[in-house]
Every structure is written in structure tokens, then in C-alpha cells.
C-alpha positions in Angstrom: 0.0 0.0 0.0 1.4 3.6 -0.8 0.0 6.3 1.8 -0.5 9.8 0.4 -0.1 11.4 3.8 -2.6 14.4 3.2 -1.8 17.8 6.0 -3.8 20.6 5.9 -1.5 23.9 7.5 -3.0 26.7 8.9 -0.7 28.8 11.7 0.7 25.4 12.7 4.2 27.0 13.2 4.1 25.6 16.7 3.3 21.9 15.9 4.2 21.4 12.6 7.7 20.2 12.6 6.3 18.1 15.2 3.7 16.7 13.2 5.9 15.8 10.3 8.5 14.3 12.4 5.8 11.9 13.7 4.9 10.6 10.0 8.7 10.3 9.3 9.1 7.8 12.1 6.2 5.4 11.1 7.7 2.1 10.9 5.7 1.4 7.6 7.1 4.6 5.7 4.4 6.6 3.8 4.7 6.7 0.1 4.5 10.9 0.1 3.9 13.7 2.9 1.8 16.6 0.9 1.6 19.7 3.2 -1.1 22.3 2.2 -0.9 26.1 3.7 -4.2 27.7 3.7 -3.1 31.5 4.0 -1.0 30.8 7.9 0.7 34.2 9.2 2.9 32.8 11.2 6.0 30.9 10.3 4.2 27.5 9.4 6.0 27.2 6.2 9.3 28.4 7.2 9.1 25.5 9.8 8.5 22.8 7.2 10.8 24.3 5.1 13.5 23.8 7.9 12.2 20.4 9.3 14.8 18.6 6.7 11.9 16.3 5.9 11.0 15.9 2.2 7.0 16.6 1.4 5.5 18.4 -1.3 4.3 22.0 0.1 1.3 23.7 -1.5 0.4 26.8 -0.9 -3.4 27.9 -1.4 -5.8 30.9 0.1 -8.8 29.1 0.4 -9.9 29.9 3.9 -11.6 26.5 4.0 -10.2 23.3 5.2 -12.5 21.1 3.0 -10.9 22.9 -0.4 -7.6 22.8 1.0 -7.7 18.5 1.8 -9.0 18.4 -1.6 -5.7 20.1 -3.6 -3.6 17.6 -1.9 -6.2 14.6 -3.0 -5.9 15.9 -6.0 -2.2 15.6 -7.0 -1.9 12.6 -4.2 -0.2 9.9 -6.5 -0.3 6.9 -3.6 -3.3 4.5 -3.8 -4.5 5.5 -0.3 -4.8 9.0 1.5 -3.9 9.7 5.1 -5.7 12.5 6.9 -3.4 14.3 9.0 -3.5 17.9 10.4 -0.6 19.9 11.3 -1.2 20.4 14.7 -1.6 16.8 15.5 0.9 13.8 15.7 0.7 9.8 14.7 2.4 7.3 16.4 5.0 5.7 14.8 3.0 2.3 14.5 -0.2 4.3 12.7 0.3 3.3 9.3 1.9 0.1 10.0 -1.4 -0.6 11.6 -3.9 0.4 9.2 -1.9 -2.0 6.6 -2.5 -5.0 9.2 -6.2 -4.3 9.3 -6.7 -3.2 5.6 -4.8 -5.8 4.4 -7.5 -8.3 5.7 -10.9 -7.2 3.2 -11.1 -4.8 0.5 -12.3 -2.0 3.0 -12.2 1.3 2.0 -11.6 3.1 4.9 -9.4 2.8 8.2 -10.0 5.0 12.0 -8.5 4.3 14.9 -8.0 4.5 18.7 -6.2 7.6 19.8 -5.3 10.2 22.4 -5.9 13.5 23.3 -2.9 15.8 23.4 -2.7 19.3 25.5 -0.5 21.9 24.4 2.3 20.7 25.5 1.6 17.3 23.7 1.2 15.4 27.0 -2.0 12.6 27.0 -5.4 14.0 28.3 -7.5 11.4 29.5 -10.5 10.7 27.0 -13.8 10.8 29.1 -15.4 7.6 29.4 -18.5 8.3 27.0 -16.1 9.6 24.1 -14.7 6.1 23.9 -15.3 3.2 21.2 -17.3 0.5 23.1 -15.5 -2.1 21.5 -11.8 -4.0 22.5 -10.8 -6.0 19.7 -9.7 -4.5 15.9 -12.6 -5.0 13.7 -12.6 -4.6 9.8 -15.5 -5.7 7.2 -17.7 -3.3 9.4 -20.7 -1.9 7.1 -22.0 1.7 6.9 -24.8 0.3 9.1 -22.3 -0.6 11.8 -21.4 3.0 12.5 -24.6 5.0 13.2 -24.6 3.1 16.9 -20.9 3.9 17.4 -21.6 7.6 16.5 -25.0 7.2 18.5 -23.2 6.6 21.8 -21.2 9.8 21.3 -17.6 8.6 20.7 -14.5 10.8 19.4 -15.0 10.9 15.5 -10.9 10.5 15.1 -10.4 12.0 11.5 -6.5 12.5 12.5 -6.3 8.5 12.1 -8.8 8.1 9.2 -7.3 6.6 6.0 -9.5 6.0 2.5 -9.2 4.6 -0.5 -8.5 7.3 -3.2 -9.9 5.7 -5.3 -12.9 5.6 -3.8 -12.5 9.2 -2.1 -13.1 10.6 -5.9 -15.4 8.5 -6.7 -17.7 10.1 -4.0 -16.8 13.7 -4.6 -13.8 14.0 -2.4 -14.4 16.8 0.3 -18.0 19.0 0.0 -16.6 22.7 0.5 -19.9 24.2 1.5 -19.4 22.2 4.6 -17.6 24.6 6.3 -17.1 22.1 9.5 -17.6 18.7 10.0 -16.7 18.0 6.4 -14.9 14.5 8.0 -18.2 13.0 8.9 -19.5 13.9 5.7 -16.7 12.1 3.5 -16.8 9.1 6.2 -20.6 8.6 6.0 -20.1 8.9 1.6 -17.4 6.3 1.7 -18.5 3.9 3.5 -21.9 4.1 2.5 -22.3 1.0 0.9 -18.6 -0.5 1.5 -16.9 -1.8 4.4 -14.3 -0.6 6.9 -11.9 -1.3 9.7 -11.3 0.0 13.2 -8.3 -0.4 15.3 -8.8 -0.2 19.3 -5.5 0.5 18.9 -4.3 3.8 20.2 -2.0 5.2 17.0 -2.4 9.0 17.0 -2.7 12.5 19.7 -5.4 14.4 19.2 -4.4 18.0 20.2 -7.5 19.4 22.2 -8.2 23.3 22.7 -5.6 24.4 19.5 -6.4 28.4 19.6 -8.2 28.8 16.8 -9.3 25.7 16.2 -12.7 25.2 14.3 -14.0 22.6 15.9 -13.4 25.0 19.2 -16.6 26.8 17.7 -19.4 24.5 19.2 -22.6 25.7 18.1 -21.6 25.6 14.5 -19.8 22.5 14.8 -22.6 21.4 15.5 -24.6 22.7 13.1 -22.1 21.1 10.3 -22.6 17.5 12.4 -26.4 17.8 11.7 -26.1 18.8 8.1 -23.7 16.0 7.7 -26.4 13.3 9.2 -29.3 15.2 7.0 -27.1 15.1 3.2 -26.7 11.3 3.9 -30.3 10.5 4.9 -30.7 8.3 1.3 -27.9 6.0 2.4 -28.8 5.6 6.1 -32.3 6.2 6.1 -34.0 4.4 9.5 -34.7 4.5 12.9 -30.9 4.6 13.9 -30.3 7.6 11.6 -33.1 9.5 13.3 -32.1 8.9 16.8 -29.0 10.9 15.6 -30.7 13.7 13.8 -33.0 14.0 17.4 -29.8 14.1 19.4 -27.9 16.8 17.4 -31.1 19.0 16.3 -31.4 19.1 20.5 -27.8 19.6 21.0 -27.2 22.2 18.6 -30.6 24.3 19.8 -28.6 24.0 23.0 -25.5 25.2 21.9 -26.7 28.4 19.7 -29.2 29.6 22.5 -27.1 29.6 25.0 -23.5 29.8 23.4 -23.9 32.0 20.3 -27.1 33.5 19.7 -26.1 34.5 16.4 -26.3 31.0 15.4 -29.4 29.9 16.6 -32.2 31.1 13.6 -29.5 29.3 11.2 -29.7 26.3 13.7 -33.5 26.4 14.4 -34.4 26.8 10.2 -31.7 23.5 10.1 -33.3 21.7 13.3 -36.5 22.4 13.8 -37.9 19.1 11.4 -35.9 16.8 13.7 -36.9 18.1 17.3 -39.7 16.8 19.1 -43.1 18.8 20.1 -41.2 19.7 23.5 -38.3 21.1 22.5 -40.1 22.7 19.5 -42.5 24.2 21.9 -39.3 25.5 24.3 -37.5 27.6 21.4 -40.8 28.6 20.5 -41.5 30.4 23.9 -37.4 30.9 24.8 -36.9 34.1 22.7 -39.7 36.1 24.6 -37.5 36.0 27.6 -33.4 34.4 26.8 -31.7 36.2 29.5 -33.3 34.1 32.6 -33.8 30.8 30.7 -30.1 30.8 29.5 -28.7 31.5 33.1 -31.1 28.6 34.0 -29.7 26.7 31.2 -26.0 27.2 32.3 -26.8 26.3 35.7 -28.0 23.0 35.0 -25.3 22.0 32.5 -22.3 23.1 35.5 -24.7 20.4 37.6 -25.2 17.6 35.0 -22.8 18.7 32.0 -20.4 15.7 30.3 -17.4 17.6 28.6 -18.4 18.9 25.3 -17.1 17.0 21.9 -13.6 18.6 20.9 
């Protein structure tokens, strides 16, 4: 297998070098390291310039991580892709991995177990409900095999995810307009229909709380998760497909009331199909008077809250 190691760059300067290094000490070497710089400010390419490690650098002024995957897919010359970003780090056994796992079915896709990273690059304990309830690597998993995973509200680890490139442009590669969450919505067109494997595996850091970092922006994270769910209803279409639109329609209502009110008549226009007559019947009545029902609102989540989804 050849591994097109795809790394989308923007005011990575801190990490980067990191990152690369970590993809030059995989034990199965990658086939090509393509680093994409989407308009950074800061030194990001002067640090991979100066890593000594060989990768093809592009350089593009998107302002949109979906385009900017989608110029390295499209001069990638391996026979798989690698999602990487710069700010993140593999372990050195990562691809070595996915080519036990991949090697077993003609899946099209690969995730796999991983950490969180601070700052500093140090292991952050996952909390208990973000993790995989499986032990054992799986592969030949089906598309219908994943709506439960997502359902019970696991870490969606796009750092680790590998595909088929062939099958990445058969589907349309990245969708631009999805200005987040664009990973679940190539995941959820890939498999669709195909099969995949998961390693339990831990192979990758996940580096939570980057400043800057889009997924930092909850309510329209969310927004993007629930628009990924609704653009794949043909494929998924049944009752575990609609437990998830319920969840996120509710999660995201949540998240632009109380966290960014400029968000929520976007969310509630997006939502409001998927919630159910009580929560329709709250954001109905809400508006008349925010200021008390979101201090209410905060209150309770300080008493019952889980940690948000990085």
C-alpha cells in the first residue's frame, strides 16, 4: 500500500515540525507527505521548510479546510490517503497498523483508537463516554455498523482516518460548502455502501483546545454534524439515523441559544424538522425572555454537563 499522507496547514508554526516528524518515524514509511498552507501568518512554512523532511508543500488561500484536503487529494499519486493535520501527531506504528487491518478485506476506509494531546503534547485522559465500546480491531464493518458507534457519542478521530482514493473521488472527495464537519460527511459517503476497519489500537494525539481551532466553535460545529447526518439520509435512512438527527437537532438548539445567539435562527431553520413537540414548543416560547432561561440553562449543565465534543 502507498500512503499519500494528506496535512492541511494553517498557523501550525508551533506543531508542525512536530507533526511531520511523527509521520517520518512510522515504521511502515508513507509513500509521500503533501503539506497544504491555507493563508497561515505565522511561520508554518518556514518550519516545514526547515524540518529537513522531504513533502510536497502547497500553498493555497482558500480559507476553508474542505478545499484545502481536496488540492492535496488531487495531486496525491499513492493509492491511499492519510488524513493528518498539522497540529496533530501519529504514532509511529499508525500506518503500520492500518496496513494489518486493511490488508484483511477490501475495505475502503481505516480510523482508529487515539489520544488527546494538551498543548504541550502530554496525554489527556478521554472521558469515558467519548470512547469506542469495543476492544478488539474490527474490519469488514458496514455503513450500518457505524450510526450506533456515533449514537453513543464517541470521538469521531479524522486524524487517524485513511481511505481509498480511489474511492475518495469516486464520491466527490471533500463537499466545500461544509464549512465544518466536512470529515463526517466524507466518512458517511465512503462507507456508504462498502466496508471498513477499526483499530482499538491507540496510533495518533489528538491536540484538544488548538487556539483557533474550528471545531473550538461549538454551536456551529454542531450545526455542520447535523447537516452531515441530514445530506446522507438516502444511504442511512432508518430508525438509527433518526435517533441521531434528534440528538444533534437538541444539541445544537442548546448550543446556539445559550453559546452563540447569532447561530441559533440558522440552527432552528436547520433543526427544527428533527426536534420533538417539547423542545419545538421551548424555542418557541425561549426568545420572549433568553436572558433568565439561558442563566437557568447554564446552571444546570455546571450540575449535570459531560465535557463537550472537541
Amino acid at each position: 500500500m502507498r500512503f499519500s499522507v494528506i496535512i492541511a496547514c494553517h498557523n501550525a508554526g508551533r506543531w508542525v515540525a512536530e507533526c511531520l516528524r511523527s509521520v517520518q518515524a512510522q515504521t511502515y514509511p508513507a509513500h509521500e507527505i503533501i503539506v497544504i498552507d491555507d493563508k497561515s501568518k505565522d511561520d508554518s512554512i518556514t518550519q516545514v521548510q526547515n524540518s529537513g523532511i522531504p513533502v510536497r508543500l502547497l500553498r493555497v488561500a482558500y480559507g476553508n479546510a474542505a478545499a484545502t484536503r481536496n488540492a492535496g487529494i488531487e495531486v496525491a499519486t499513492g493509492d491511499h490517503i492519510a488524513i493528518l493535520d498539522a497540529d496533530d501527531i501519529w504514532y509511529p506504528n499508525h500506518l503500520e497498523r492500518a496496513v494489518d487491518l486493511l490488508s484483511k478485506n477490501d475495505d475502503v476506509a481505516f480510523m482508529s483508537n487515539h489520544d488527546w494531546i494538551d498543548l504541550e503534547s502530554k496525554p489527556t485522559p478521554i472521558p469515558p463516554g467519548f470512547k469506542i465500546p469495543h476492544t478488539e480491531p474490527m474490519f469488514g464493518l458496514t455503513h450500518h455498523d457505524f450510526l450506533p458507534i456515533i449514537r453513543r457519542g464517541f470521538h469521531f478521530g479524522h486524524l487517524t482516518c485513511i481511505y481509498r482514493i480511489d474511492r475518495v473521488r469516486e464520491v466527490g472527495m471533500f463537499e466545500v460548502s461544509q464549512l465544518r464537519r466536512h470529515d463526517m460527511d466524507l466518512w458517511m459517503r465512503v462507507i456508504c455502501g462498502r466496508t471498513w476497519s477499526y483499530d482499538t489500537v491507540k496510533s495518533a494525539g489528538y491536540r484538544i483546545d488548538t487556539p483557533g481551532s474550528i471545531s473550538s466553535k461549538l454551536a456551529s460545529a454542531e450545526y455542520y454534524y447535523l447537516r452531515s447526518f441530514i445530506r446522507n439520509k438516502q444511504g442511512y435512512d432508518g430508525p438509527a439515523l433518526d435517533a441521531l438527527l434528534r440528538m444533534s437537532a437538541t444539541r445544537g438548539m442548546g448550543l446556539a441559544f445559550v453559546n452563540d445567539p447569532s447561530e441559533f435562527e440558522p440552527m432552528k431553520e436547520l433543526a427544527w424538522p428533527y426536534l420533538g413537540f417539547k423542545h419545538r414548543l421551548f424555542y418557541s416560547l425561549a426568545p420572549i425572555v433568553p436572558s433568565p432561561i439561558r442563566t437557568a440553562m447554564n446552571i444546570k449543565r455546571r450540575i449535570f454537563n459531560r465535557p463537550s465534543k472537541a
